[in-house]
NUVEXPA-977408 format. One line per field, with one value per residue: residue number from 1; residue in three letters; x, z, y of N, C-alpha, C in turn. Coordinates in steps of 0.2 Angstrom, whole numbers. Each point is the difference from the previous one (the first is absolute). Example, Ala and Ser with C-alpha at 12.3 -4.5 7.8 and 13.67 -1.06 7.14 Angstrom:
num c(1, 2)
residu c(ALA, SER)
n_x c(66, -2)
n_z c(39, -4)
n_y c(-28, 5)
ca_x c(-4, 4)
ca_z c(0, 1)
ca_y c(6, 6)
c_x c(4, -4)
c_z c(0, 3)
c_y c(6, 5)
This chain:
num c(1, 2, 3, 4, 5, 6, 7, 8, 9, 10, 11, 12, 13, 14, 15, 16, 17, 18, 19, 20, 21, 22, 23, 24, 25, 26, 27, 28, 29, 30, 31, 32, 33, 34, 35, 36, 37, 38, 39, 40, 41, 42, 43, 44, 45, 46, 47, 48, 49, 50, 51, 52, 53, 54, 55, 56, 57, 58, 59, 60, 61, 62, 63, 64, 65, 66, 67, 68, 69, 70, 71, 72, 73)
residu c(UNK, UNK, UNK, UNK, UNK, UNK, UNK, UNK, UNK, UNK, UNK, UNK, UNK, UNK, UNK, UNK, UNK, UNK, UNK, UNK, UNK, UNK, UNK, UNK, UNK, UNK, UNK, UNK, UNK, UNK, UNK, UNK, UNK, UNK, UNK, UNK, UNK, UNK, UNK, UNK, UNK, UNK, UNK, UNK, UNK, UNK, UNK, UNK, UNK, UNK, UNK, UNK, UNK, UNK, UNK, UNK, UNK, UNK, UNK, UNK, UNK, UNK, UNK, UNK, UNK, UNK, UNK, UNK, UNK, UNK, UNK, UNK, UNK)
n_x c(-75, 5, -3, 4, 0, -1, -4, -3, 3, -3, -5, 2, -2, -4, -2, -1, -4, -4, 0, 0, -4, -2, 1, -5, -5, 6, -3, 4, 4, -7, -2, 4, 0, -6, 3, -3, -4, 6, -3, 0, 5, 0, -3, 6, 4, -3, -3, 3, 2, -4, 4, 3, -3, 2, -4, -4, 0, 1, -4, -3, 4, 0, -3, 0, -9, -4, -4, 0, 7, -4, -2, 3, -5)
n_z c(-50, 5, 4, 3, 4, 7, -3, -4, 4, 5, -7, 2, 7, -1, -5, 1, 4, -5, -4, 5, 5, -3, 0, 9, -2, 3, 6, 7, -2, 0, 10, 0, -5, 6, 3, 5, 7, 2, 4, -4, 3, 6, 0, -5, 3, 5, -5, 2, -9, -3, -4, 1, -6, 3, 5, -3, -3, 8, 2, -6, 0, 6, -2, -4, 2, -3, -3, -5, 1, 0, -5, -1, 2)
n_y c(-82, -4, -1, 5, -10, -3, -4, 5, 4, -4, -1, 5, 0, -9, 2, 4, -4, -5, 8, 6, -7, 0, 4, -2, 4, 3, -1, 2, -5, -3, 4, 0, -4, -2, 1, -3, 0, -2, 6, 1, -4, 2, 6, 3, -6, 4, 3, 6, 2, 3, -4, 3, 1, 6, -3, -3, 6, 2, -3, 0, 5, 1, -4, 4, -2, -7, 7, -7, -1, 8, -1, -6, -5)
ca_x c(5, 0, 6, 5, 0, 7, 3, 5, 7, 3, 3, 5, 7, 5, 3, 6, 2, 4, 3, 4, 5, 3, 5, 7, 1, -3, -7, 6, 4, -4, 0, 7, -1, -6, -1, -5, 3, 1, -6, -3, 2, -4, -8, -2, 2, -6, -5, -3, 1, -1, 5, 1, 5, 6, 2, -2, 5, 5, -1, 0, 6, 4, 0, 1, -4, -5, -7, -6, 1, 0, -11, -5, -3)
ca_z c(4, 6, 5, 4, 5, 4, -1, -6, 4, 2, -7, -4, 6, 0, -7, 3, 5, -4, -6, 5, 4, -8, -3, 4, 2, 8, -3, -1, -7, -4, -2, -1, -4, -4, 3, 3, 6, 0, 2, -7, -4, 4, -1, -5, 1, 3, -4, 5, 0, -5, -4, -8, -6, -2, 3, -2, -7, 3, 3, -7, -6, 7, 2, -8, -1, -5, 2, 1, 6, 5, 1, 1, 6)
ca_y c(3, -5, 3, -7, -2, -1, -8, 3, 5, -5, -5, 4, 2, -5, 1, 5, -4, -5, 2, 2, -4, -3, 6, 1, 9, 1, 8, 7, 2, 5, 6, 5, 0, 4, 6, 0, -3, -9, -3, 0, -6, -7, 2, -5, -6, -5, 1, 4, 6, 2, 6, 6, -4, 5, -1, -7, -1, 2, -9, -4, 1, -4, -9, -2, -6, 2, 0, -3, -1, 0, 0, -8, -1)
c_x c(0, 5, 5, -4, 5, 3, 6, 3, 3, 6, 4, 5, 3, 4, 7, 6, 5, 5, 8, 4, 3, 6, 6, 0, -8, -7, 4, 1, -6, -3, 6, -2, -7, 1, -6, 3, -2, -8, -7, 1, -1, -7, -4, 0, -5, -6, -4, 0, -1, 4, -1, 0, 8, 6, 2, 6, 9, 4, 3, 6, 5, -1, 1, 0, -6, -7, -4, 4, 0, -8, -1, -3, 5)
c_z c(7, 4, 4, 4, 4, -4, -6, 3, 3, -3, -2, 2, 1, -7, 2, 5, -3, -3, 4, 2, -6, -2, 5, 4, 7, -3, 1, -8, -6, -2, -1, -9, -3, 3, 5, 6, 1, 6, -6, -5, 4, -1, -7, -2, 5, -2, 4, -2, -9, -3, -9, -3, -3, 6, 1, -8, 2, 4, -5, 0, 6, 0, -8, -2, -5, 5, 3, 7, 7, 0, -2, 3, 2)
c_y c(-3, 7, -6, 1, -1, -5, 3, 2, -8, -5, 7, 1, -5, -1, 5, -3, -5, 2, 0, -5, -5, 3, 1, 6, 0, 7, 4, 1, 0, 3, 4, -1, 3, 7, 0, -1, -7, -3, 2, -6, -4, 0, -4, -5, -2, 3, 3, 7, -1, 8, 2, -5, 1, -6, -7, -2, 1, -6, -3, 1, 0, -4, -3, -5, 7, 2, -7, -4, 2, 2, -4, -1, -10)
């Protein structure tokens, strides 16, 4: 069992980062969509904040791209 490091939130947040500006959607519009505050999608995109997995599966399906695209390295 490995815990996250910063490097994994980082590789996450840019994951998030890519899925997003691909798709066109500002952080306002997702979090309107995850339901979170749009400075918690900035937090996540700079790998500054470790989140749920409830919440990580909520990204996925607003950005309606696959799990290993947003936890690749």
């Amino acid at each position: 069992h490995r815990r996250s490091k910063p490097t994994d939130l980082a590789t996450f947040g840019a994951n998030v980062r890519r899925e997003r500006v691909a798709r066109k959607i500002t952080q306002e519009r997702l979090a309107e969509l995850v339901d979170i505050n749009p400075r918690t999608v900035q937090k996540i995109e700079a790998g500054k904040l470790n989140i749920l997995l409830t919440t990580v599966w909520r990204l996925q399906h607003a950005l309606d791209c696959s799990w290993d695209s947003l936890m690749r390295r």
